[in-house]
Structures are given as structure tokens and as C-alpha cells.
PASEBA-1860 file (N, C-alpha, C; in nm, 3 decimals):
! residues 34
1> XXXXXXXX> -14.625/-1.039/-18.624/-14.588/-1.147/-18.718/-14.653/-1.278/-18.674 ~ -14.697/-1.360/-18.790/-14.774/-1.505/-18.703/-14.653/-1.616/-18.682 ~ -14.710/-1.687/-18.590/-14.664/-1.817/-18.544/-14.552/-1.847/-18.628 ~ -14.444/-1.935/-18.621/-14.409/-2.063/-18.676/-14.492/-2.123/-18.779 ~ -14.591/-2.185/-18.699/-14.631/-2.274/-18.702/-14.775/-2.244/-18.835 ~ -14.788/-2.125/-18.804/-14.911/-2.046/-18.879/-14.812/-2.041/-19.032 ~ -14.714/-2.024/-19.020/-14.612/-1.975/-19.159/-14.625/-2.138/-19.282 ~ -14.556/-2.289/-19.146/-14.542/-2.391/-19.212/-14.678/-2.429/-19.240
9> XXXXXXXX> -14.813/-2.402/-19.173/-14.893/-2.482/-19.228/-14.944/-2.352/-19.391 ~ -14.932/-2.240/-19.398/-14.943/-2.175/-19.493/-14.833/-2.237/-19.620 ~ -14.704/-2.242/-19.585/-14.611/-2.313/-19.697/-14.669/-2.438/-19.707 ~ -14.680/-2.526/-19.669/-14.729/-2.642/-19.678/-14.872/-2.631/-19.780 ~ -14.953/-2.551/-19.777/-15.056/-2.504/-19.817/-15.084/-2.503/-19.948 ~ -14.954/-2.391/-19.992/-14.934/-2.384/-20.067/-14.873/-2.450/-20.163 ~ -14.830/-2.535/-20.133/-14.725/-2.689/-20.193/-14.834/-2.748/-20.273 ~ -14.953/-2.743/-20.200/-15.008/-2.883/-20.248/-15.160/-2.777/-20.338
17> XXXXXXXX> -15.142/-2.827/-20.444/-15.235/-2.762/-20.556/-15.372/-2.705/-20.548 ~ -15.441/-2.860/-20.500/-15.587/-2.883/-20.418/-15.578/-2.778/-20.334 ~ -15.520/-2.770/-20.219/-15.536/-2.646/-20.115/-15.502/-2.531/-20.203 ~ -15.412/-2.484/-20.256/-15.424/-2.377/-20.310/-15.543/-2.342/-20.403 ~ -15.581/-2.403/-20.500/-15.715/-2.385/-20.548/-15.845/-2.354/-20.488 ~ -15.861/-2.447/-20.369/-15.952/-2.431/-20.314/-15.960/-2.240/-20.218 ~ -15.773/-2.267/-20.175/-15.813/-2.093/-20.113/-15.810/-2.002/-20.198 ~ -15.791/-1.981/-20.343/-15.844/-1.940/-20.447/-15.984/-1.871/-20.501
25> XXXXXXXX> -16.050/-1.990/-20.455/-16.199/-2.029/-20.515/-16.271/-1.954/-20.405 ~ -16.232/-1.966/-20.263/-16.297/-1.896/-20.142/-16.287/-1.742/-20.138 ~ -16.130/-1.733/-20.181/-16.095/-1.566/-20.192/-16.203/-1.525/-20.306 ~ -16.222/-1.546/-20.429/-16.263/-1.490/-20.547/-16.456/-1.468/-20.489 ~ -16.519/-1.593/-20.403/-16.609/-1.593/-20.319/-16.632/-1.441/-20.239 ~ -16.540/-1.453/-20.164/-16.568/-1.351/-20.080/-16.569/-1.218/-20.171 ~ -16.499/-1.223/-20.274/-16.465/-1.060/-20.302/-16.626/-1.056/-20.422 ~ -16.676/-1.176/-20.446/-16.802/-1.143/-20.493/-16.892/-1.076/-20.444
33> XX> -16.875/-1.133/-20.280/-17.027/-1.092/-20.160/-16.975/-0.967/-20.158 ~ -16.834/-0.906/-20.183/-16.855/-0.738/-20.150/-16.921/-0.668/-20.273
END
């Protein structure tokens, strides 16, 4: 299981729109290069 600390900066992450979009945009990225 991760961190604490690995969990709040993931919730936090996710709170805020911009960051979620952006790890969005990276995921959809990567699953192109496969």
C-alpha cells in the first residue's frame, strides 16, 4: 500500500481540475505510444 503521504498528494490532485486534466491528457498519451 503507498505512503500517507503518496495518498494526500493523489487526493489533493485530484481536487484541483488543472491537475486532473493534465493526468488525463498524459494517461490517454501513453496508451497512444502502445
Amino acid at each position: 500500500m503507498a505512503d500517507p503521504n503518496g495518498w494526500l498528494l493523489l487526493c489533493r490532485a485530484v481536487r484541483f481540475g488543472d491537475t486532473d486534466a493534465a493526468g488525463v491528457m498524459h494517461f490517454t498519451r501513453l496508451l497512444s505510444w502502445c
